[in-house]
N, C-alpha and C positions, 0 to 999 in steps of 0.2 A: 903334107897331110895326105894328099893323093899316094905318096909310094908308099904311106907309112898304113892307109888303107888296102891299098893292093897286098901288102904282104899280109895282111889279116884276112885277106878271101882266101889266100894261100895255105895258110893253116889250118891245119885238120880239124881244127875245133874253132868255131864263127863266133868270137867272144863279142856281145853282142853291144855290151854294154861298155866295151873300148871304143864299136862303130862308132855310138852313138854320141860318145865326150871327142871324138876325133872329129864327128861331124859338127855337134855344137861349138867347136873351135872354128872353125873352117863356115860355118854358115851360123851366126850366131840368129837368135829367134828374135823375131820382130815384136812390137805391139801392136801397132794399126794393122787393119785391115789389108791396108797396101804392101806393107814390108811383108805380113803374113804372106800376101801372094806372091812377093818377090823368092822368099824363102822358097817356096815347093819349087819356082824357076831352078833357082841355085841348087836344088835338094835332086834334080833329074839330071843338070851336066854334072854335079859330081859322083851319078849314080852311073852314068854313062861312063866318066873320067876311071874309075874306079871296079866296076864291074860288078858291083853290090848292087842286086834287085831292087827299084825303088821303092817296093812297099815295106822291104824290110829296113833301107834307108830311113823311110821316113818314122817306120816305128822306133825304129833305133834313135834317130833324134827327139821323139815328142818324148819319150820312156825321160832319157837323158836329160830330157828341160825340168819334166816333173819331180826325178828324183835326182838331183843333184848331191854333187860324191859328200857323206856325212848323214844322207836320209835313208840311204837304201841299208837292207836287210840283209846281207849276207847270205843268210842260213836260207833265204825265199829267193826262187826263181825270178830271174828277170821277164821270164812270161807273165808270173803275176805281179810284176810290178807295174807291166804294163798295162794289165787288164783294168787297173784301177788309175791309171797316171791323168786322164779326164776327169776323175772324181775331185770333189771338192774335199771331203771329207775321205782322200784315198787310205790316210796312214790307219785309219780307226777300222776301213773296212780290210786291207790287207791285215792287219795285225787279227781280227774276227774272222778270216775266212772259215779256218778251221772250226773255231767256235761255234760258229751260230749254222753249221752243217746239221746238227740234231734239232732244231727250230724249225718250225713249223714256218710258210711260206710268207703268211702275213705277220705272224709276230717275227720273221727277221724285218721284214720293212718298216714296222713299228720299231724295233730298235735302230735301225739306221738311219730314221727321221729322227728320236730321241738326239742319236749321236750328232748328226746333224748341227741338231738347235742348241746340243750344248759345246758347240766351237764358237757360239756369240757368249764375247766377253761378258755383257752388261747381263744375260741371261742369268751367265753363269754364277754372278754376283747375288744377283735377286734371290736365285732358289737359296743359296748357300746361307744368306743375311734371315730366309725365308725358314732354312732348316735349324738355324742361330736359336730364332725367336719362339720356334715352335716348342723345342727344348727347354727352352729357361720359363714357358709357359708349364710343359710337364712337369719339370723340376718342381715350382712352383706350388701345383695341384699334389704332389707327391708330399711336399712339408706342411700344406695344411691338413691335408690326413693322419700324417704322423701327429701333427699338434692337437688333431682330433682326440687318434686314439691313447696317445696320453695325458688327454683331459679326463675323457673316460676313465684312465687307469689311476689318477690322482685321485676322483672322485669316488669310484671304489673304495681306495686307500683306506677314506677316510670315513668310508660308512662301516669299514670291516676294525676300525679302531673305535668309532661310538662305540659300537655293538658290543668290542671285546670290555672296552671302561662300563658298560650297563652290565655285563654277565658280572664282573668283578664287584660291583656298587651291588648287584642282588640281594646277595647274603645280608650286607651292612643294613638294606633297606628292609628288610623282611628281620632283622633281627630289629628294628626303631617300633616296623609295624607291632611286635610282640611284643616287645614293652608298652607299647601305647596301650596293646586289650589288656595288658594284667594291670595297669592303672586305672582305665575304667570297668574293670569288675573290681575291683579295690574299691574306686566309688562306687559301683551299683551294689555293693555289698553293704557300702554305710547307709547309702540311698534308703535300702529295703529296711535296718533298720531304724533307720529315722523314719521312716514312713508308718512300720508298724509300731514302734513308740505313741507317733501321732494318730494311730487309729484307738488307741485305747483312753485317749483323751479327745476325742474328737467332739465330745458333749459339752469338754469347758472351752474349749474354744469361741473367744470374744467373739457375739456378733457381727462388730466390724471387721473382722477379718474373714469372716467365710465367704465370700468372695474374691478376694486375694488367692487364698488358698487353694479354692475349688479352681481361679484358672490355671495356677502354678500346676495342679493336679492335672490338669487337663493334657496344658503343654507336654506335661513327663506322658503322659499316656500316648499322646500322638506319636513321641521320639520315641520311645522304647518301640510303638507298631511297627516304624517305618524298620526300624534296626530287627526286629524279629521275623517283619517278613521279607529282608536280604536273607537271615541266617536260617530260617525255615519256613522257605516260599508256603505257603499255603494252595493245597489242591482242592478246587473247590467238588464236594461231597453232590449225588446225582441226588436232586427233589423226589420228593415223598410224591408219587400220582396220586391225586385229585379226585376221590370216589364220589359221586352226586348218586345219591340213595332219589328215588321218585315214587311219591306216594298217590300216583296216577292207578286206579282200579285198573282202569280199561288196561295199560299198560304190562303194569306188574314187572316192568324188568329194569335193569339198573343200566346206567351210563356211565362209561368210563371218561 
């Protein structure tokens, strides 16, 4: 691994992210605290062994821990993989570099908190169950409006089909009404001549009946009023003023 690092300082071009998978073979990365220290040990003789500068040594191996062959990007610099390889949230911020360059300072850190919170599974769940429910609430409110407005439109319907069965029923009911008046001027024609029959014998008329008669009389007079003042409202005529002649000397003039 040492000669196979030696020949990559030798090449023209410092592929950096070979250093770095040569390194992580050759010193693999600890957990604890203590292997961690051992690491940077190992990480200086074989920066020494080697002739790779150690701070590039060491970038070269933390790059290589974080993105391991399968994660990295191709088409993006291994400078920027490394710039983010301490992030927790690396792969969301390298993939946004470019993007969120037009964002203003605080709302990129508001979306990279956002991003953040939604790499917890159970989060992710919640909103999603959250965005589920809110939806079939919409939905919901969307079909009772419809069922609204085609109550309303039923109800319509059905006042625009009265309305057309009354225009149609008009005719029939205004032609029942005119036969009904030519039936009773039919009878108030017989009426009047039996009435005036009865006026020319009205002196032989048995005693006991003129009572009888006189309220039958009465009744036809009230019904014929009531029916003539529908057909010929009556306007009632302005009073005659009230002259008071005063036969006061002293006075001598008239009061209206």
């Amino acid at each position: 691994m040492v000669v196979e690092a030696k020949r990559l300082v030798e090449a023209d071009r410092l592929d950096r992210w070979a250093i770095g998978d040569i390194a992580i073979d050759a010193i693999p990365p600890g957990k604890s605290r203590t292997e961690r220290s051992a690491v940077q040990e190992k990480l200086k003789d074989f920066s020494a062994a080697t002739g790779i500068p150690l701070s590039v040594l060491k970038d070269c191996h933390r790059t290589s821990e974080a993105w391991p062959l399968g994660l990295r990007f191709p088409d993006i610099s291994h400078a920027k993989h490394s710039r983010y390889a301490s992030r927790k949230n690396r792969v969301s911020l390298l993939l946004n570099e470019g993007i969120s360059d037009n964002l203003s300072i605080r709302l990129r850190e508001r979306v990279q908190k956002a991003e953040e919170l939604l790499f917890d599974v159970e989060l992710r769940k919640a909103l999603i169950e959250r965005s589920k429910s809110r939806s079939r609430h919409f939905k919901a409110a969307v079909r009772a409006v419809e069922d609204e407005e085609l109550l309303k439109a039923r109800i319509n319907q059905r006042l625009q089909e009265q309305d057309a069965r009354a225009r149609l029923a008009a005719p029939e009911i205004l032609s029942k009404a005119a036969e009904r008046a030519i039936r009773g001027n039919v009878a108030l024609a017989k009426m009047v001549a039996e009435l005036l029959d009865l006026s020319s014998v009205v002196w032989d008329i048995p005693e006991q009946y003129h009572d009888r008669t006189a309220d039958h009389l009465s009744q036809i007079c009230r019904a014929a009023q009531q029916v003539l003042d529908k057909l010929r409202p009556q306007r009632r005529s302005p009073q005659p003023r009230t002259v008071v002649i005063s036969n006061d000397d002293h006075s001598g003039a008239e009061h209206l």
